[in-house]
C-alpha positions in Angstrom: 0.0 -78.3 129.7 1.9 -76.3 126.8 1.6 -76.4 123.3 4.9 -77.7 121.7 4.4 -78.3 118.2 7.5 -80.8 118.1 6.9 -82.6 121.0 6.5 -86.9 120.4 6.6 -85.0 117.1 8.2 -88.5 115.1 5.4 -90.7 117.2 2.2 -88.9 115.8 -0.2 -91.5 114.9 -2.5 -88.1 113.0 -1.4 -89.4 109.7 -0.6 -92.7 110.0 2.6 -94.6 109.7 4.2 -96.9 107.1 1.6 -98.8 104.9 -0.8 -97.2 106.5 0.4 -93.4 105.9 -2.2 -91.0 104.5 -1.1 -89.9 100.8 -2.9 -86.5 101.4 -0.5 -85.7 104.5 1.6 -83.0 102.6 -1.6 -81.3 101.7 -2.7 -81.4 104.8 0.3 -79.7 106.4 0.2 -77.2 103.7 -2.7 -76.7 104.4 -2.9 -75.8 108.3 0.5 -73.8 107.6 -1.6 -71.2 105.3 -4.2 -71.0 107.5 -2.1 -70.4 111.0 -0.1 -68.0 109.3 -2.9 -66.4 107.5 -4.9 -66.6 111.0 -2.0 -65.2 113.2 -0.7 -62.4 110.6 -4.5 -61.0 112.1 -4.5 -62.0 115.6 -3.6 -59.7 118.3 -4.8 -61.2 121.3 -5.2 -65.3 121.8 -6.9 -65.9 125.7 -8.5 -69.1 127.1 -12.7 -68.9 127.3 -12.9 -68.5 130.7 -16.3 -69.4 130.9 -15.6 -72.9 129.6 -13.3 -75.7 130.6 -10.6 -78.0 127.8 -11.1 -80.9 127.5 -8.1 -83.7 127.0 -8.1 -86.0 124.1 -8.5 -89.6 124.8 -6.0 -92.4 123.9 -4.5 -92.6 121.6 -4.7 -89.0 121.1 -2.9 -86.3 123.1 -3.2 -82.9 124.0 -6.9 -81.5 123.9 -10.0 -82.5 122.0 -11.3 -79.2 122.9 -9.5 -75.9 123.6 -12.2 -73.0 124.0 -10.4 -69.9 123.0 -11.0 -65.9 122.3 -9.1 -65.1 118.8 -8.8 -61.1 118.7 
């Protein structure tokens, strides 16, 4: 129940995979880089919404497909 960025990191089906691989992947991690760092340069505080429970993802998906959170 951690967040590990690299985990199964060479398994992740997000983007597909051979012929199948999305040609707007290195956008797309462009992308989410700016924003996270953009996003964390401001954040002081991240806490779990304790008023509302995560939710895991389903197969074949991991980790959560939701993650209630307080950004401060």
């Amino acid at each position: 129940d951690a967040f590990d960025p690299k985990r199964n990191r060479h398994n992740n089906l997000l983007y597909g995979a051979g012929v199948h691989v999305c040609p707007g992947a290195p956008l797309a991690r462009l992308e989410l880089r700016v924003v996270l760092k953009a996003l964390l340069a401001r954040t002081r505080k991240i806490t779990l919404a304790s008023d509302q429970k995560p939710e895991r993802a389903s197969f074949p998906a991991s980790g959560w497909s939701s993650l209630p959170v307080f950004i401060r």
